[in-house]
N, C-alpha and C positions, 0 to 999 in steps of 0.2 A: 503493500500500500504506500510507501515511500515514494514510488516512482515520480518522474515527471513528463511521461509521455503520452501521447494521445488523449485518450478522457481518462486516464487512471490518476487518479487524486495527489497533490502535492501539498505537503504540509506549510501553513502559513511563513515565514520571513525572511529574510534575504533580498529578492527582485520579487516576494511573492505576495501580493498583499492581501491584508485581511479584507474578509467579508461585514457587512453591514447592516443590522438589523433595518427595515424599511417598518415605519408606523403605520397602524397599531397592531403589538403582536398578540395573541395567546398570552394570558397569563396563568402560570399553574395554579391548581384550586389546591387547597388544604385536602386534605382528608382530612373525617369527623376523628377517628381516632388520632390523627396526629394532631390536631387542634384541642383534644380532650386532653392529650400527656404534654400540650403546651411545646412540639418539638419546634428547635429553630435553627437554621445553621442553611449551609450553601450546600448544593450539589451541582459538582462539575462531570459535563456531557462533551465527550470527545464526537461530533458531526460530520460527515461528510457532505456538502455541499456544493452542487453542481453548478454547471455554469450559466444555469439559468436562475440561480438563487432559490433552489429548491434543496431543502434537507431531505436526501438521499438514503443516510442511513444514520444509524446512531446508539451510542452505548455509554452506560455510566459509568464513570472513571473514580468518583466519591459519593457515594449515593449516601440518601438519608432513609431513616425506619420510618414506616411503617405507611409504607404506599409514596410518599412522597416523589424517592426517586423514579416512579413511576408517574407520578404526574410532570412532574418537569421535561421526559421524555416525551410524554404525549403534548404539550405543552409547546417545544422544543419543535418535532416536527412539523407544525400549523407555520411556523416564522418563514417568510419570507424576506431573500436579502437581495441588497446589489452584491453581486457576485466578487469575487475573490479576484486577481488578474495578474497576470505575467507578461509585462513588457505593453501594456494598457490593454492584453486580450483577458475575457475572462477563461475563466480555468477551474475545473472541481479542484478543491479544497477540504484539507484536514482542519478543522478548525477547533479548538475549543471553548465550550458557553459555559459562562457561570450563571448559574440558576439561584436567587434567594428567597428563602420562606423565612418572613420577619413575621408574628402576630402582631395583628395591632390593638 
């Protein structure tokens, strides 16, 4: 998945640049149980993102109990971005998203 040719994905930095959430996105919901045990904290989602700024595919890299890391995935793939680009083309993209669940 490292690679950088054809449509096979190339991780953000260097000549590679990041991708760009486009408004308004998906925001993850609480699960009741995790709003009941009061959980809060970040999970971060490693993306794949294609060059039409569509998340492709996706996996949690720090996930949170108890459904959470599930909602930020499902969450996560609704986003739509301007695309990643190499050399001003765009380009699939490794990217990673930090996701936060603050109660208020």
């Amino acid at each position: 998945m490292l690679g950088g040719t054809g449509d096979k994905p190339v991780r953000v930095g260097g000549d590679v640049t990041a991708p760009t959430v486009i408004m308004p996105r998906a925001e993850p919901q609480y699960t009741e149980l995790a709003r009941k045990a009061r959980i809060e904290g970040v999970v971060i989602i490693e993306a794949i993102i294609d060059r039409n700024g569509y998340v492709t595919d996706a996996r949690t890299l720090k996930p949170l109990p108890l459904g959470l890391d599930q909602s930020a995935l499902d969450a996560v793939r609704k986003w739509k971005f301007r695309p990643g680009t190499l050399n001003g083309q765009p380009v699939p993209v490794i990217y990673n998203l930090t996701v936060i669940f603050r109660l208020q």
